[in-house]
N, C-alpha and C positions, 0 to 999 in steps of 0.2 A: 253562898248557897249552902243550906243541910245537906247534909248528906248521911245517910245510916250505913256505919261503916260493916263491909264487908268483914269473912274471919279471915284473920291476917295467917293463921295456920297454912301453910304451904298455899302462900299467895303468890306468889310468884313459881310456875307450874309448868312445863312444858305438856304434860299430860296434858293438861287443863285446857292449853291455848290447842292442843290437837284434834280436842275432842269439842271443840267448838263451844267453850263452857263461858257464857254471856258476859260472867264477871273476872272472867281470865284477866287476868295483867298484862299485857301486850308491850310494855315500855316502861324503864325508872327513869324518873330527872332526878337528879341529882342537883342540890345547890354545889357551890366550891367551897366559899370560906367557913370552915367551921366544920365542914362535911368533911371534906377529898383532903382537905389541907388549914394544916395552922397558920391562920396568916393573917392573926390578930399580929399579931409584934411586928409584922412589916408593913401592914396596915398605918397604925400607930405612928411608928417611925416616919414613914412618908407623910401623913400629916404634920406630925412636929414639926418636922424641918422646913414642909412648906407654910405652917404657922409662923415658925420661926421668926422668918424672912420679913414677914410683916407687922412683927412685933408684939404676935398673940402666944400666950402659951396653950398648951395641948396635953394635959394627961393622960395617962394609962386610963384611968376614971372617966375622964373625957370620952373619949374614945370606944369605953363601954358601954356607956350612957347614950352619946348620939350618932355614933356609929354603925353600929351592929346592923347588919341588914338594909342600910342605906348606901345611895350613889356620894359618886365621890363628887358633884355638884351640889348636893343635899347637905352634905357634912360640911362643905366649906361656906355655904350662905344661912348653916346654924350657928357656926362660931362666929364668920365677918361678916353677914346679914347680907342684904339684897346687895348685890353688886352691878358694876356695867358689864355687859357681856362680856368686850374684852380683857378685863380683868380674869373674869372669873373662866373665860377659856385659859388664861396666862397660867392660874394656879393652878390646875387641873392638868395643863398639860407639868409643870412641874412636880405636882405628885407622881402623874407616870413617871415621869425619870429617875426621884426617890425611890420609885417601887423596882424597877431595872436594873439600878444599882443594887437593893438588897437581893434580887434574883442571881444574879453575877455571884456575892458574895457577901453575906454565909449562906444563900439557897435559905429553901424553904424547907418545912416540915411537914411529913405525911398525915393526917388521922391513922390511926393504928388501922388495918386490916380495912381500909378501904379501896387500892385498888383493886385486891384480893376480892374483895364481893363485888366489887363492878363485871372483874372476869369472870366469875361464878352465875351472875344474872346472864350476859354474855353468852354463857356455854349453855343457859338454859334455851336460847335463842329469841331472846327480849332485846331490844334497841336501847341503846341508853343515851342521854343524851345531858349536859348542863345546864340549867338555868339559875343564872347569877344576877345579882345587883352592881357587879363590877364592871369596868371597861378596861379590865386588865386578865378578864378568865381564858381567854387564850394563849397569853403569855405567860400566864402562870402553870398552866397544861404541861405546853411545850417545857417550859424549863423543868418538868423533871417528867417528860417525856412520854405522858399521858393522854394528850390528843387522839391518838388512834383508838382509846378505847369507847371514844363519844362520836355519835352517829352525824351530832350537833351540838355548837358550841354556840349558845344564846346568853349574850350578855347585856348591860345596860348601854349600848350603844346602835342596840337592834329592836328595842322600844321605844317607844311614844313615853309610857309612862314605869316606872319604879316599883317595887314592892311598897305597900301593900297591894299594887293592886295586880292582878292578874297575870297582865301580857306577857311578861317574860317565859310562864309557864302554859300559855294556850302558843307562843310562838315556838314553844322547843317544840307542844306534840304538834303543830303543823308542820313542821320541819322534819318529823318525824313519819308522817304519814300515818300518827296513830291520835284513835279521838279521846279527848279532856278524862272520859271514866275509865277508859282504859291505860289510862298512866299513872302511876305510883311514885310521888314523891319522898323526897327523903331532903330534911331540914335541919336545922340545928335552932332558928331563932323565932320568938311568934311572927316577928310580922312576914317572914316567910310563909311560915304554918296558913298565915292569914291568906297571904297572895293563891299559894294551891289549895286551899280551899276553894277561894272563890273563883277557882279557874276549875271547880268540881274533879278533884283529883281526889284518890287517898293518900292520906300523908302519912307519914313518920316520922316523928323527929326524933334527934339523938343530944345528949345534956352534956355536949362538947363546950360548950359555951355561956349556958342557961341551963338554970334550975328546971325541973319538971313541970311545978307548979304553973310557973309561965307559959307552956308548952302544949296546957294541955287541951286547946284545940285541936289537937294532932289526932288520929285516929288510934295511936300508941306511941309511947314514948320508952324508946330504951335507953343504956348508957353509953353504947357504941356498937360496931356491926359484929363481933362476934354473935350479941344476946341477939343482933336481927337475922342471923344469917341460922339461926337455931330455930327461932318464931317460924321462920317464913317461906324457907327455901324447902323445896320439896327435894 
């Protein structure tokens, strides 16, 4: 769906939302990977080793390529192609356990200065909430202790269907009790960009992971949330 994006200029506003102003921001989703957290390399990792096992290899490249933005059902029937279901619950559940193990140990890595603007949205009295392609954004929360700052944790085991399309981001703001124009996402990859668009959101993506160019479906693109927390926060 078009959308004529709003000025992103102290978009996110408490004034704004007080004063009954139609285009107030009222809610951020947030993606995780790429966003909140670096976790392409344990991404990766978990796939290898469950490639491994079956005799497929799995690049870094790999992994960039058909990856990025996709379920962890999606990535494993583009490299081993259609599978029987129980196979392919098999591998799926052995990625989770790959990814469990890298949580344990080395942990993950933060995005610079993002749970710092989550609290800052937070303190303006905005809801915030995840919406992932993963079935591991809660577990990833929790291990570095993050959960409590999202209203709701929506990941791909609470949709029907995956980015590109929609659901994951019209099911965070139902969960939210706030409606599609008034949420403001925040992306890293297009076919994210793609998904809160068509859930008529404004976006923003950040070139955590992806070049601009790519990107720019977004309503603005910066290089990470200092430049947004400068744009946007009043």
């Amino acid at each position: 769906m078009a959308m004529s994006p709003r000025p992103l200029k102290s978009l996110i506003s408490a004034e704004r939302q007080k004063n009954g102003d139609p285009a107030a921001t009222h809610a951020v989703i947030f993606d995780l990977d790429g966003v909140l957290v670096w976790s392409i390399p344990m991404h990766w990792q978990a796939f290898e080793k469950t490639f491994a096992a079956e005799g497929a290899g799995f690049s870094l490249d790999d992994y960039m390529r058909l990856g990025l933005g996709a379920s962890r059902e999606e990535v494993i029937q583009r490299v081993l192609g259609d599978l029987p279901p129980e196979k392919l619950q098999q591998l799926m559940v052995e990625k989770e356990q790959h990814v469990q193990r890298y949580l344990r140990e080395p942990g993950i890595d933060l995005i610079p200065g993002a749970l710092d603007f989550v609290q800052a949205v937070r303190a303006q009295g905005l809801k915030t909430a995840v919406a992932s392609a993963s079935r591991s954004a809660r577990l990833v929360l929790d291990s570095i202790g993050a959960s409590p700052l999202f209203d709701a944790i929506i990941g791909r085991g609470e949709v029907a269907r995956s980015k590109p399309y929609p659901d994951v981001f019209l099911t965070a703001a139902e969960a939210l009790g706030v409606s599609p124009e008034h949420c403001l996402a925040i992306e890293d990859s297009a076919v994210g960009v793609k998904a809160a668009r068509a859930a008529g959101m404004q976006v923003i993506a950040i070139t955590t992971t992806d070049v601009e160019k790519n990107l720019s479906q977004a309503h603005a693109v910066y290089k990470g949330f200092a430049e947004i927390r400068k744009q946007i926060l009043s």
